[in-house]
C-alpha positions as MATLAB code, in Angstrom:
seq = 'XXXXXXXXXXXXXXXXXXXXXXXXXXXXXXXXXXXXXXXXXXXXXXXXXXXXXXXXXXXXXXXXXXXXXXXXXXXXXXXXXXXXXXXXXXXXXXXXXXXXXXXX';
ca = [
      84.340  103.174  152.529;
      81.727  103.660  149.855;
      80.507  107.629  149.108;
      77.930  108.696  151.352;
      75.158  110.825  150.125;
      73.034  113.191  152.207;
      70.956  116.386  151.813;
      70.533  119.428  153.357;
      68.247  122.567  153.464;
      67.972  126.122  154.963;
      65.517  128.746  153.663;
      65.655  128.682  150.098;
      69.310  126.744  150.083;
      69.831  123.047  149.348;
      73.299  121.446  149.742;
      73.277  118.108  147.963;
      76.948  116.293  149.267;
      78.958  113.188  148.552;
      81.545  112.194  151.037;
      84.526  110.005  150.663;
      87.720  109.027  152.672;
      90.258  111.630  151.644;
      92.490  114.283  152.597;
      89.978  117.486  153.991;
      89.253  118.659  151.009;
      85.474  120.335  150.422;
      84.912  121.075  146.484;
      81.540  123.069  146.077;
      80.276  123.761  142.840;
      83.386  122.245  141.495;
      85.350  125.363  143.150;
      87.152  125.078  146.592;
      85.976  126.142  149.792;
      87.764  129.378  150.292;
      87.138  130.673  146.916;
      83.145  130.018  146.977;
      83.112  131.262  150.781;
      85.507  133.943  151.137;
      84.321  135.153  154.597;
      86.440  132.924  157.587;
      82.888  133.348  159.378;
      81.288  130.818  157.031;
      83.666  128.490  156.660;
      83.889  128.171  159.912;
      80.500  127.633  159.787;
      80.780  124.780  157.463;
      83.333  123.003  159.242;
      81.515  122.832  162.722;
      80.082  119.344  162.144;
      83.826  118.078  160.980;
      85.732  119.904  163.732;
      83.131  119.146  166.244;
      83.910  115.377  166.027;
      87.525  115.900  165.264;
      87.472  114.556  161.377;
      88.291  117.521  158.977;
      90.939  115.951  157.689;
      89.600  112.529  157.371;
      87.204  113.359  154.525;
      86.648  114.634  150.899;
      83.149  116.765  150.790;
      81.977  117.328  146.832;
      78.816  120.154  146.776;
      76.011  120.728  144.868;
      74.852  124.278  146.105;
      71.753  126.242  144.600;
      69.661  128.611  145.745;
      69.284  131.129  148.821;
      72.445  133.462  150.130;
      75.467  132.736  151.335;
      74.673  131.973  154.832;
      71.478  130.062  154.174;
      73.984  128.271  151.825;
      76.895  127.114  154.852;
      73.802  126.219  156.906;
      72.413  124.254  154.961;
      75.863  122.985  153.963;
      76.864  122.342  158.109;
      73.240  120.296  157.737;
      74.175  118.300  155.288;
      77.146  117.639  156.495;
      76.546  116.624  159.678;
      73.720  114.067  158.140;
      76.406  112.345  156.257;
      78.715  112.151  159.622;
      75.647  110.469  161.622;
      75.416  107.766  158.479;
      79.048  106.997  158.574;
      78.970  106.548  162.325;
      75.482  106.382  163.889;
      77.126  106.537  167.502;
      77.946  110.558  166.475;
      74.713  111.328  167.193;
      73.826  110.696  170.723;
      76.866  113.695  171.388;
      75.836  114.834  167.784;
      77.559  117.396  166.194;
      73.660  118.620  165.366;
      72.749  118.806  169.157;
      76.539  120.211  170.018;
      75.861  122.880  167.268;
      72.357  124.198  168.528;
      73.543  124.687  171.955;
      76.048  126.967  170.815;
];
C-alpha cells in the first residue's frame, strides 16, 4: 500500500495526515498520541473513525496539527482520518465511519 494523504478541518484547526500499513501507531507533531492529547476523552475522539471500522491496529497515522484548541484539533483530526479510510476502501463509506460518527 502506498501512503495516503488527506486533510481535515474544524474551526480554526487543520489536520494534514499520511497513512501507511503499520502497527497503530498515530505520531502528531512528531510526538505520540497520548503525550499531545493527554485527556482519554480526545483520544477517544480521534480513534472513532479507526475503531468504528475495526482497523486501529492496521495503520500508522503521521500529523501535521496547527491551529485552533485541542478539541477543534481531534475533530478535525477524526475528519481527516476518516477521509483517508474512505480512500483506502471506498466501500467504508456507504456504513461510513463519517455517517456512524454523526449519529452518535
Amino acid at each position: 500500500m502506498e501512503v495516503v494523504n488527506a486533510l481535515g478541518r474544524r474551526k480554526r484547526a487543520i489536520a494534514r495526515i499520511f497513512v501507511s500499513e503499520g502497527t497503530g501507531k498515530i505520531t502528531i507533531n512528531k510526538r505520540d498520541l497520548a503525550e499531545y492529547f493527554p485527556s482519554t476523552i480526545l483520544q477517544y475522539v480521534v480513534k472513532q473513525p479507526l475503531n468504528k471500522l475495526g482497523v486501529a491496529e492496521k495503520y500508522d497515522i503521521k500529523v501535521n496539527l496547527c491551529g485552533g484548541g485541542f478539541t477543534g484539533q481531534s475533530q478535525a483530526l477524526r475528519l481527516a482520518i476518516a477521509r483517508a479510510l474512505v480512500k483506502i476502501n471506498a466501500e467504508d463509506k456507504a456504513g461510513s465511519s463519517c455517517r456512524r460518527l454523526h449519529d452518535t
